[in-house]
Structures are given as structure tokens and as C-alpha cells.
C-alpha positions in Angstrom: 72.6 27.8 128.7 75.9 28.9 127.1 76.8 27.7 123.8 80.0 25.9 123.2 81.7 26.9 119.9 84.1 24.3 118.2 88.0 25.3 118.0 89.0 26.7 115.0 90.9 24.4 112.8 94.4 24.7 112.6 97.1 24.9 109.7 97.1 21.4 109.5 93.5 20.5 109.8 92.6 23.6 106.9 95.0 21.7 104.5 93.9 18.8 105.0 90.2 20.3 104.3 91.7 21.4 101.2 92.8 17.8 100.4 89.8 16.8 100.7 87.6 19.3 98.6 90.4 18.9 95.9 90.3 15.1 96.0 86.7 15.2 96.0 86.7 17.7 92.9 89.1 15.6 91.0 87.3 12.0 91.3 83.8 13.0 92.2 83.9 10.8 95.6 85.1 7.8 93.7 88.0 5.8 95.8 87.3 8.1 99.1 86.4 6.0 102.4 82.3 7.3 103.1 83.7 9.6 106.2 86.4 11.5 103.9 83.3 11.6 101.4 80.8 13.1 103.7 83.4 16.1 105.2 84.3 16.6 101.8 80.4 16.5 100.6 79.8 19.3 104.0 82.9 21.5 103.3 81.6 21.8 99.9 78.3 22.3 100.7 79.5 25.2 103.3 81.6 26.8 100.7 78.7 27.3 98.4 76.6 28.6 101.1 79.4 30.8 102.1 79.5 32.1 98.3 75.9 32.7 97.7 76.0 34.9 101.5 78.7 37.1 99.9 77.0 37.2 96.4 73.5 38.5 98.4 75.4 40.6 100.7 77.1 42.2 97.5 73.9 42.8 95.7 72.1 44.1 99.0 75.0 46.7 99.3 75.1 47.2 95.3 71.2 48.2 95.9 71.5 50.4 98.9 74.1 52.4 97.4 71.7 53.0 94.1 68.8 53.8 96.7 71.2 56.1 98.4 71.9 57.8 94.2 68.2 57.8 94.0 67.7 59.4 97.0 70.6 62.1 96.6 68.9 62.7 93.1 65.8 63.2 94.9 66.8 65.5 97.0 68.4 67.6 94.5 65.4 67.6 92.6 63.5 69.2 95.6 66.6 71.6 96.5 65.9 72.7 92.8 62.6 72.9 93.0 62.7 75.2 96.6 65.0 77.3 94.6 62.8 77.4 91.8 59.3 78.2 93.9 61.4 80.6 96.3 62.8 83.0 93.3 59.4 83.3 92.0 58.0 84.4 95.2 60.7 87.0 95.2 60.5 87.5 92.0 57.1 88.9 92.2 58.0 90.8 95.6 60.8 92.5 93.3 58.1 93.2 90.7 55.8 94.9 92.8 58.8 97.1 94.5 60.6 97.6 91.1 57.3 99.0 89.4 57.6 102.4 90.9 61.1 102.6 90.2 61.0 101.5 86.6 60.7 104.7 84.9 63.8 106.1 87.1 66.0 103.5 85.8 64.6 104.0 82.5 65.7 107.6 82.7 69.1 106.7 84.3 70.1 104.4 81.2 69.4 106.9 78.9 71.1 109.5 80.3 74.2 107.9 81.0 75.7 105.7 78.5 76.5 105.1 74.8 74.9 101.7 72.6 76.7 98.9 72.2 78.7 99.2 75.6 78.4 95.6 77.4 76.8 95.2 80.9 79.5 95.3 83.4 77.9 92.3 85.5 78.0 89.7 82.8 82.1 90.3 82.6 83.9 86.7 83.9 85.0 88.0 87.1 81.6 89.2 87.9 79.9 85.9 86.9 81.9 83.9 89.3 80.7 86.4 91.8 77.6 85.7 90.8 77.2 82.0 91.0 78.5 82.0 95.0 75.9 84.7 95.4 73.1 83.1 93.9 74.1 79.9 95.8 74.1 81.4 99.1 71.1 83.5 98.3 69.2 79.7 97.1 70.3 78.4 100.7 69.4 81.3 102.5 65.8 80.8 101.3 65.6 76.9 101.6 67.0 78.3 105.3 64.1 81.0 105.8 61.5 78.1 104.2 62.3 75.5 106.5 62.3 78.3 109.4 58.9 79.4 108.0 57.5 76.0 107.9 58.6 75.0 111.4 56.8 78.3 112.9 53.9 77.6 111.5 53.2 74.1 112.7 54.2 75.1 116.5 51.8 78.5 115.8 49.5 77.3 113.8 50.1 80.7 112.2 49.5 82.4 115.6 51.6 86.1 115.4 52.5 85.4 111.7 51.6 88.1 108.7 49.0 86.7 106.3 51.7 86.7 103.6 53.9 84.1 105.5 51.1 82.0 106.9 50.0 81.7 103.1 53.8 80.4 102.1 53.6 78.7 105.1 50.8 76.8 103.7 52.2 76.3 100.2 55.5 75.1 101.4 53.7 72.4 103.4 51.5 71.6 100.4 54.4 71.0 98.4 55.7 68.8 101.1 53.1 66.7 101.4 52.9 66.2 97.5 56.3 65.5 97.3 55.6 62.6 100.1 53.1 61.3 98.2 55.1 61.1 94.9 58.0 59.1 97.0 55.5 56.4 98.5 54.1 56.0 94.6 57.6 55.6 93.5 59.0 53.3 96.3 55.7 50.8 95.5 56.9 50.5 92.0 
């Protein structure tokens, strides 16, 4: 069964709906025949619904984009966070390979250079060299993290070292945490 749409008014008919809303404005329906009363009582009637669908449709999109904010926040949060957990796993890899080589570089700066003389890799040049490295270095391990993760759930940590399965483990722990703390905030 096809539906038949009505024509779509022309020129003439749209003002003369706008006669008849202004008419009906001006007196409140008093002096209008009863069928100029009813189509003006229906085109007002429209109008409003036609307003309140563009005021809901506003305030839908007004709160998807703050979801989509809230989500981007989010997300930064738990970029910050890899970042954060990922430097202090390498952090203590550094530690444990640094230890033996401590008292060389011990030696070195004493041998070699006067007090007072500033640290080469805190100049301005350097530290903008700096920043790009340590960003490429935080999305290089967000890179290896996610690679880490995705091997171990098609292994089940078959062929993996003991040290990765163990981050392996964490990482998905954190996850899953992270999950968790989402659902809580999306009931509220």
C-alpha cells in the first residue's frame, strides 16, 4: 500500500497560512469563520510541535557533543595513565641496567668538568627536542602495550617471556578496571 503525500503548498497558499496564524494571533479566533479558526488552531499547533522537535534535537546534539568532551577527556586520562604505568616499568628496567654503570658515570663527571657549568640537555633547543622525543617514545609504548596485549589473548601467553606475560596481565587488569569505572560513571 503506497502512501500518498499531500502537494506542497504553494506561494500563495504559505501566505495565506501566514494570514491566518497572524489573524489568529492578533484577535485570539474572534471574528474568524470556525474553518479559518481550525487551520489556523492546526498551523499553530504544528508550529509548536515543529519548535519543541528542533529544541530536543538541539539539546540531543548539545549532549552528544559533551559525551563526545567527556569521552575525549577520558581517553586522555588513560593515554596519561599508559604513559605514566609504561615509564615506570622502564624506569625500573633502566634502574636495574644503570646500577652497574653508576659508579662509571660517577667517575666521568668528576673527571671532566668544572661546578656551576649548566647541563647541555636542559638548553631551549634541546628541550624542544625533547618534548617530540618523549612524545614519540609515550606512543611507541602505548604501540608495544596494545601489541603486548593483543598477543597475549590469541596466546594465552604461549611463546611469551615471563616478564611480558606478567605486563600482559597488568595491562589487561588495568583495562578491565578502567571498564568498570566507565559503567559506574555512565549509571550516574
Amino acid at each position: 500500500k503506497a502512501l500518498i503525500w499531500a502537494e506542497k503548498a504553494n506561494d500563495d497558499k504559505v501566505l495565506q497560512n501566514q494570514a491566518l496564524r497572524k489573524k489568529y494571533q492578533e484577535t485570539g479566533g474572534e471574528g474568524m469563520d470556525p474553518e479559518e479558526l481550525e487551520r489556523a488552531k492546526l498551523l499553530i499547533a504544528r508550529d509548536e510541535r515543529k519548535k519543541q522537535k528542533k529544541a530536543a534535537k538541539k539539546q540531543k546534539k548539545a549532549a552528544g557533543e559533551s559525551q563526545v568532551e567527556e569521552r575525549k577527556e577520558k581517553e586522555t586520562k588513560e593515554e596519561a595513565e599508559d604513559q605514566q604505568e609504561s615509564s615506570e616499568a622502564d624506569n625500573s628496567d633502566k634502574k636495574t641496567s644503570q646500577e652497574g654503570s653508576s659508579t662509571e658515570a660517577k667517575d666521568e663527571k668528576d673527571d671532566g668538568g668544572t661546578k656551576g657549568e649548566k647541563d647541555p640537555s636542559n638548553s631551549p633547543n634541546k628541550k624542544g627536542e625533547h618534548d617530540a622525543k618523549s612524545k614519540q617514545n609515550a606512543k611507541s609504548k602505548r604501540d608495544r602495550n596494545k601489541a603486548l596485549r593483543a598477543r597475549y589473548q590469541e596466546t594465552d601467553g604461549k611463546g611469551m617471556s615471563k616478564e611480558d606475560i606478567r605486563r600482559a596481565k597488568q595491562l589487561l587488569e588495568r583495562d578491565e578496571r578502567k571498564k568498570q569505572k566507565r559503567a559506574a560513571l555512565e549509571k550516574q
